[in-house]
C-alpha positions as a printed NumPy array, in Angstrom:
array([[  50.309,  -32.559,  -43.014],
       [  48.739,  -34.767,  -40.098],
       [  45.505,  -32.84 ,  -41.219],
       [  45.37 ,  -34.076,  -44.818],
       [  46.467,  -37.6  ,  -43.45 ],
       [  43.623,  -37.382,  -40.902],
       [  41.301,  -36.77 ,  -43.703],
       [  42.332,  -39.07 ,  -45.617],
       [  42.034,  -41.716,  -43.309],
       [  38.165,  -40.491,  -42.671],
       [  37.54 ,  -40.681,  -46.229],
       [  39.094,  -43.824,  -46.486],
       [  37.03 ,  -45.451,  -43.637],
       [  33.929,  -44.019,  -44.484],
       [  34.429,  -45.65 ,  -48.688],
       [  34.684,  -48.647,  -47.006],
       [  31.893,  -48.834,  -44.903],
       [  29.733,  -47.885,  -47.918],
       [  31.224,  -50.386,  -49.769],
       [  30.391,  -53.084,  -47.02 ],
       [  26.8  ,  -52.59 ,  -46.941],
       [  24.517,  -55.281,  -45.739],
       [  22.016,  -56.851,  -48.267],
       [  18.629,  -57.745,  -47.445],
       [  15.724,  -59.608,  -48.855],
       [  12.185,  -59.008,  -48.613],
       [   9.733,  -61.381,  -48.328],
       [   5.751,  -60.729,  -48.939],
       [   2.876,  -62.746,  -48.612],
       [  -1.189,  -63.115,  -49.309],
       [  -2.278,  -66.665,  -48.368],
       [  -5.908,  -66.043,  -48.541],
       [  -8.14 ,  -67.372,  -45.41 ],
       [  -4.804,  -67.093,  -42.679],
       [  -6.218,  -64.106,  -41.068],
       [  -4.25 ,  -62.686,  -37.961],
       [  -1.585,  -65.769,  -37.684],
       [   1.756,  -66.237,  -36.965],
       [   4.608,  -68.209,  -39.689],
       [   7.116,  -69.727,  -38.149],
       [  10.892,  -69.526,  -39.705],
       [  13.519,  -71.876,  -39.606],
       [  16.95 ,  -71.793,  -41.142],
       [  18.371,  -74.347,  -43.182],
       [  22.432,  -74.459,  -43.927],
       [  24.671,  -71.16 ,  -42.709],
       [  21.061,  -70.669,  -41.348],
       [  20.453,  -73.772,  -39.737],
       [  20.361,  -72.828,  -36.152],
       [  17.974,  -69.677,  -37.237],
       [  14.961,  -69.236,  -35.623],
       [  11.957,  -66.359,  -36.214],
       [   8.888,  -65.214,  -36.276],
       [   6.381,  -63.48 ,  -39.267],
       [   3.318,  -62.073,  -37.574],
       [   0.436,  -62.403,  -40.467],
       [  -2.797,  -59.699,  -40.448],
       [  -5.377,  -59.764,  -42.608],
       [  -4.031,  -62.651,  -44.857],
       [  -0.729,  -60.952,  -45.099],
       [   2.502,  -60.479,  -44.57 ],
       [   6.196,  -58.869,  -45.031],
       [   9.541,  -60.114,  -43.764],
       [  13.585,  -58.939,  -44.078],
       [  16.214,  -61.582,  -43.666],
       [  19.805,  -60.381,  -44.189],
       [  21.903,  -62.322,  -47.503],
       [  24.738,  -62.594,  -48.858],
       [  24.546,  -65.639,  -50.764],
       [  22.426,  -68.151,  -51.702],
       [  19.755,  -69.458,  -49.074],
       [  17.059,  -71.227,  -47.639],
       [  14.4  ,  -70.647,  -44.714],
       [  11.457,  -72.874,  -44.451],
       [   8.031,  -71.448,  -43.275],
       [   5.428,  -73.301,  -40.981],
       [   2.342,  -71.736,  -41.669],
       [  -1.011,  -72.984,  -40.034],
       [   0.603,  -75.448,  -37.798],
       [   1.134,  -78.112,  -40.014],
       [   2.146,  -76.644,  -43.436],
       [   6.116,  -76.33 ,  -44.313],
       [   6.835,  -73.824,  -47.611],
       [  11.082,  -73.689,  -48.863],
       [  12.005,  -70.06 ,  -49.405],
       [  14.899,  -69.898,  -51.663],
       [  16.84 ,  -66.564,  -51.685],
       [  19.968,  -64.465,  -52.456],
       [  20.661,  -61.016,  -52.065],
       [  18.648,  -58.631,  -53.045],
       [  15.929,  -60.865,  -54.03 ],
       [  12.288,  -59.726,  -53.206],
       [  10.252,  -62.956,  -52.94 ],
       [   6.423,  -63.179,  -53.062],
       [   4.128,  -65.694,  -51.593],
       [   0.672,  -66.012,  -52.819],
       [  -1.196,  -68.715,  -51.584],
       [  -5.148,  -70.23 ,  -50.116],
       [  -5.917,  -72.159,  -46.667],
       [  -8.143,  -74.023,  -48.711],
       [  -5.169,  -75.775,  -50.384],
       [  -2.188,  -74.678,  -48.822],
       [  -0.084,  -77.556,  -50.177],
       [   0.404,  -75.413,  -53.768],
       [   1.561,  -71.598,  -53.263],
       [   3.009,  -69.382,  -55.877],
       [   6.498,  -68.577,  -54.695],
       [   7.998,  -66.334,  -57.272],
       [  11.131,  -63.437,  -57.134],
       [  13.912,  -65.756,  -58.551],
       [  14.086,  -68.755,  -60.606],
       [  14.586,  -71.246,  -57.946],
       [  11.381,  -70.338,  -56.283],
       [   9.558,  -70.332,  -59.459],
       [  10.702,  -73.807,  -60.731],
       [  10.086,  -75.532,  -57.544],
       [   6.542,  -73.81 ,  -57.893],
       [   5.855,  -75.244,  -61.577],
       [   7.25 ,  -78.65 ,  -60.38 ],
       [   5.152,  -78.728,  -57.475],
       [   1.647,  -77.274,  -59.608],
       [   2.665,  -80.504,  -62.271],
       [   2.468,  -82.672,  -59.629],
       [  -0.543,  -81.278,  -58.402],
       [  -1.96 ,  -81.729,  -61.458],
       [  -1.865,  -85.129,  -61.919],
       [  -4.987,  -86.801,  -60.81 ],
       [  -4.431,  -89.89 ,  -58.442],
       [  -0.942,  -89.753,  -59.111],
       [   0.648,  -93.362,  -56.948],
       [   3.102,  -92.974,  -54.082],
       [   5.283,  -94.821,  -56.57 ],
       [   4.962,  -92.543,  -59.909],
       [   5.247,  -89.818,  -57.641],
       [   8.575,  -90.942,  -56.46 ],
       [   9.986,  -91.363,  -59.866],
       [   8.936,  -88.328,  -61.038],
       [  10.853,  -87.265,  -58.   ],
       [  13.835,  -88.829,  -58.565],
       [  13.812,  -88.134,  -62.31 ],
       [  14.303,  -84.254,  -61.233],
       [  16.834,  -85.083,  -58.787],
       [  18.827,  -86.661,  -62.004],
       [  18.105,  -83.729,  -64.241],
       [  19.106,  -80.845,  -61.565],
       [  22.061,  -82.134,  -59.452],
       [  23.11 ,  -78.837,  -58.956],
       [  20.041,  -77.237,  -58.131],
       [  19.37 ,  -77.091,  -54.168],
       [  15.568,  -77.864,  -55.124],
       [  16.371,  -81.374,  -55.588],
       [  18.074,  -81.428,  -51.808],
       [  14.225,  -80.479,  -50.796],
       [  12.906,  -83.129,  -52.699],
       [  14.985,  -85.314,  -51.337],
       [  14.284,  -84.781,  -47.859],
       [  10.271,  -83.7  ,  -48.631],
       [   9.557,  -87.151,  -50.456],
       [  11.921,  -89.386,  -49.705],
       [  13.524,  -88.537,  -46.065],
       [  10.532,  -87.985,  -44.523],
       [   8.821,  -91.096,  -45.367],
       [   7.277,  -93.74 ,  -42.937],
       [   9.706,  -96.268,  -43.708],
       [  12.956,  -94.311,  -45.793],
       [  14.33 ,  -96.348,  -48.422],
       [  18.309,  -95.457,  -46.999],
       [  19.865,  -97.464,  -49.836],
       [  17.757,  -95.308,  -52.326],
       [  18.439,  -91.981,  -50.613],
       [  21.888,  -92.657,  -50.87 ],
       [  21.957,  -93.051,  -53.945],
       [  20.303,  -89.987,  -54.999],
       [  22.491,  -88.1  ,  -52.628],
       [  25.681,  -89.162,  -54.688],
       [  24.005,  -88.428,  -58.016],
       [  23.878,  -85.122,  -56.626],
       [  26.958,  -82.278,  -57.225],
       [  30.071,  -82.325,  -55.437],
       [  29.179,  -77.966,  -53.844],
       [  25.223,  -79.33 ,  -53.002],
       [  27.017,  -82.508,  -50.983],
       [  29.014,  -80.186,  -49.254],
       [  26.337,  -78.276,  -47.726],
       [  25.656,  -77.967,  -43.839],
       [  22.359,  -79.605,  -44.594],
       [  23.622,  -82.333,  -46.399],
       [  25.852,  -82.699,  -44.265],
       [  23.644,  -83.435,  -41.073],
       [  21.421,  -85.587,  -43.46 ],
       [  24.107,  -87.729,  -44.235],
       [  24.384,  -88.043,  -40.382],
       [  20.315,  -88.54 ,  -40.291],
       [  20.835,  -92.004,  -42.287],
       [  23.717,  -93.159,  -40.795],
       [  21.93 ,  -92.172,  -37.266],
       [  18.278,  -93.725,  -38.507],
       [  20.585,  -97.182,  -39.838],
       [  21.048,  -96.881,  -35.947],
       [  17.896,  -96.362,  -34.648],
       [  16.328,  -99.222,  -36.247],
       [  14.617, -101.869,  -34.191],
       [  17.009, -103.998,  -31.699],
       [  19.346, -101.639,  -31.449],
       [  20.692,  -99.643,  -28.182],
       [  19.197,  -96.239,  -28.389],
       [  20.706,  -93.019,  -27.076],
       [  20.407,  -91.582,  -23.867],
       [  18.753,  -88.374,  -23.323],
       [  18.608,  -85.668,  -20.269],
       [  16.105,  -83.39 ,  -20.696],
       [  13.845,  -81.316,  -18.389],
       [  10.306,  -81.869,  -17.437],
       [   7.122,  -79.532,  -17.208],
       [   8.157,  -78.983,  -13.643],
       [  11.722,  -78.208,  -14.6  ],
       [  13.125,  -81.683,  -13.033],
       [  15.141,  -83.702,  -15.189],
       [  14.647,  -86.663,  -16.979],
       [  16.957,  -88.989,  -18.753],
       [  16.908,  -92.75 ,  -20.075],
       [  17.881,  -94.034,  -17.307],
       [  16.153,  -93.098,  -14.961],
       [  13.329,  -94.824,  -16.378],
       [  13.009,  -97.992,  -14.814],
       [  10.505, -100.151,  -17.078],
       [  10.166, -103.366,  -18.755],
       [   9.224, -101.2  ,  -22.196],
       [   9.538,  -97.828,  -22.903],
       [   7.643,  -95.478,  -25.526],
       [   8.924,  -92.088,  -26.742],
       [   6.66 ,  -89.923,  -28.384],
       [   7.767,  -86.904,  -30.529],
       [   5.162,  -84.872,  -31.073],
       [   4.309,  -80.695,  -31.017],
       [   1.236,  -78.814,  -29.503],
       [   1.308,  -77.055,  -33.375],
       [   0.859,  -80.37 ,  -35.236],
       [  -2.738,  -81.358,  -35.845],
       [  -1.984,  -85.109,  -36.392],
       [   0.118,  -85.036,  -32.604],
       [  -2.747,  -83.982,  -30.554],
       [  -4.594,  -86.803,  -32.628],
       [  -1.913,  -89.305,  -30.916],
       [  -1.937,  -88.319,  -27.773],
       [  -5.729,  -88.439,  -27.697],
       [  -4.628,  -92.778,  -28.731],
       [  -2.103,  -92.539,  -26.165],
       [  -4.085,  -91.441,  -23.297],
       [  -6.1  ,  -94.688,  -24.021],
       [  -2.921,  -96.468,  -23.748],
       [  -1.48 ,  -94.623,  -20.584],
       [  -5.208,  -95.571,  -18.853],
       [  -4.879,  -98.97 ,  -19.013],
       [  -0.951,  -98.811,  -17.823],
       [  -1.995,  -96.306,  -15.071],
       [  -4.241,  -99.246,  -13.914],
       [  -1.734, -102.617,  -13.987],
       [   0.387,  -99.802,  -12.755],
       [  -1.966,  -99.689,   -9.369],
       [  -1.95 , -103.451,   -8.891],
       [   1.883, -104.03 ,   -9.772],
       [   2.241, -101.66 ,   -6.716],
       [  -0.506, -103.624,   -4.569],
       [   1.578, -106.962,   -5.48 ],
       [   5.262, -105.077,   -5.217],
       [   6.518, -106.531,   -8.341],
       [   9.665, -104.993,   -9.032],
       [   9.334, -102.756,  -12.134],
       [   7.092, -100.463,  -13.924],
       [   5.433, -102.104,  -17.369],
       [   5.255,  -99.368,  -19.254],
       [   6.862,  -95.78 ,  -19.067],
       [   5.378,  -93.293,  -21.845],
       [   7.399,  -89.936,  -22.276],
       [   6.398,  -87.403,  -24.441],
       [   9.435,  -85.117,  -26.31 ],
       [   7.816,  -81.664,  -27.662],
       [   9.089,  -80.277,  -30.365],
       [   7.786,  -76.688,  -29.279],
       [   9.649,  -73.262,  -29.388],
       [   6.893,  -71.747,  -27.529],
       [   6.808,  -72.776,  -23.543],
       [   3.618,  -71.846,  -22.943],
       [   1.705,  -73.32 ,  -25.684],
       [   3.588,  -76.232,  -24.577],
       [   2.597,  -75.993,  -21.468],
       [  -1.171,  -75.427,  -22.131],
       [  -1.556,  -78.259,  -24.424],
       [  -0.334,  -80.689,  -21.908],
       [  -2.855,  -79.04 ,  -19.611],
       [  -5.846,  -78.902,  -22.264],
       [  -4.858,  -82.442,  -23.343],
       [  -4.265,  -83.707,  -20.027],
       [  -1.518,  -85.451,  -21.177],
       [  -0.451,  -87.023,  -17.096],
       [   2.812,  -89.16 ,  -18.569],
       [   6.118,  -87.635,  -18.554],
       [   6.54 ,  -84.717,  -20.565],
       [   9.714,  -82.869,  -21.642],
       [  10.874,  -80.075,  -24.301],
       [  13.841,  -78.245,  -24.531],
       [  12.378,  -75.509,  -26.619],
       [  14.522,  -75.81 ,  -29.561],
       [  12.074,  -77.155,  -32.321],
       [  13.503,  -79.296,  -35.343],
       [  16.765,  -77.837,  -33.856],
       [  16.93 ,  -80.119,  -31.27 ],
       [  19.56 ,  -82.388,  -30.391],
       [  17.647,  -85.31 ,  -30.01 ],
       [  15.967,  -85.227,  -32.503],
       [  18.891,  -85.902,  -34.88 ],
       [  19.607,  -88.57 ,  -31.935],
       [  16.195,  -90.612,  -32.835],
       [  16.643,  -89.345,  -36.533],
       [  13.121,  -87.839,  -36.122],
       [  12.025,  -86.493,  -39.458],
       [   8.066,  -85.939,  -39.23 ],
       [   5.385,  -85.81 ,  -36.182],
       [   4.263,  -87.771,  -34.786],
       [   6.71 ,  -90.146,  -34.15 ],
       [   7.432,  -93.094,  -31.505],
       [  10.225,  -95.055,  -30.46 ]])
């Protein structure tokens, strides 16, 4: 008798575990001109704090991320460009794509992928198209899919990420939007990015920050003794950064040199104190931009990309950015 129960409990384990089998989706690529690269992967939602790696040869490239419902990664690809991967399980996703205009792939493998893809090719194809017109064309979607998590993208892509963010307007769209896409981590923290941006506007106390250095020591707010203060968000992967700091080490000359005669005539403080926040994952290509940059003011990272905690602090929501 205890042999037939000890069976049964075998066969009874073993039905389960076949029955709790992980899903998996596969991702493939061809963007033509990317050569031996590496893609960057953040998570987004039950994702968010996700962080990986796609190494790319010869153009291409395969990936597996484990599903069980209905996602979203984003890839970085060439440093500066961002592609949404929509998935669920099962789904095999293909990514087709050209350096030469990397702004318009072909994501296709479900039918999220694929409408965001037309969407983004009519766009493309409208010749000269106005920041304005583009924005209502934007917004229009957003009204016509308030369930579809496309229209969360869109809302952060073209109206989030602006210079100046209309908050009023991205409110707004936010409520037009379904009850189940509202309730979303993502949503969630971007709800916290307004109220955190209303914040950071001008004449207003901003937060503190303790952070390490490129030698490891720490820095923090206050211990930053100036008259003015500039913080710099930037990332040694982001083409229009390293343009900024080149402007910036213009700036930090002319400091470095009142800075010499403030000392010869012991005033009390410092004019100017310039810290620079990486948004790197990578240490040492941190570290060797600083060094090929020579980028002398105070530099700090914590390695934890768009992750980072300070950047939903400063409501940072493209590079560069200063404060």
């Amino acid at each position: 008798m205890r042999k037939y129960c000890l069976l049964l409990f075998v066969a009874i384990c073993l039905f389960g575990c076949n029955n709790d089998k992980t899903e998996y989706v596969s991702i493939t690529g061809n963007i033509k001109g990317l050569g031996d690269d590496t893609i960057y992967v953040y998570g987004v939602d039950e994702f968010f704090n996700f962080m990986d790696t796609i190494y790319v040869k010869d153009d291409k490239f395969s990936y597996t991320i484990q599903a069980d419902t209905v996602n979203q990664i984003t890839l970085l690809l060439n440093n500066r460009q961002t592609y949404p991967v929509f998935f669920d399980k099962k789904d095999k996703i293909t990514i087709e794509g050209d350096t030469s205009h990397l702004e318009t792939p072909i994501i296709m493998g479900n039918p999220t992928n694929e409408k965001l893809t037309a969407f983004l090719q009519e766009l493309e194809g409208i010749e000269e198209i106005s920041n304005k017109k583009l924005e209502e064309k934007v917004d229009s979607f957003i009204h016509k899919n308030q369930t579809s998590p496309i229209s969360v993208y869109l809302l952060d892509t073209y109206f989030v990420k602006k210079a100046q963010p209309d908050y009023a307007r991205i409110k707004q769209l936010i409520e037009v939007m379904s009850g189940e896409l509202r309730d979303r981590p993502y949503m969630e923290k971007l709800m916290e990015f307004v109220e955190q941006a209303e914040k950071a506007e001008p004449e207003k106390v901003i937060p503190s920050f303790n952070l390490l250095d490129i030698n490891n020591k720490k820095v923090s707010y206050t211990t930053l003794d100036s008259k003015y203060i500039l913080i710099h968000f930037w990332a040694s992967w982001d083409d229009k950064s390293r343009q900024a700091n080149a402007e910036l080490r213009k700036i930090n000359r002319i400091y470095t040199k009142k800075e010499k005669r403030r000392i010869k005539k012991k005033d009390d403080k410092k004019e100017l104190s310039i810290v620079g926040i990486s948004l790197d994952a990578d240490k040492n290509s941190w570290k060797q931009i600083v060094k090929k940059d020579t980028l002398t003011w105070t530099q700090v990272c914590d390695l934890s990309g768009w992750n980072s905690n300070i950047v939903k602090q400063y409501a940072v929501r493209e590079l560069p950015a200063n404060i």
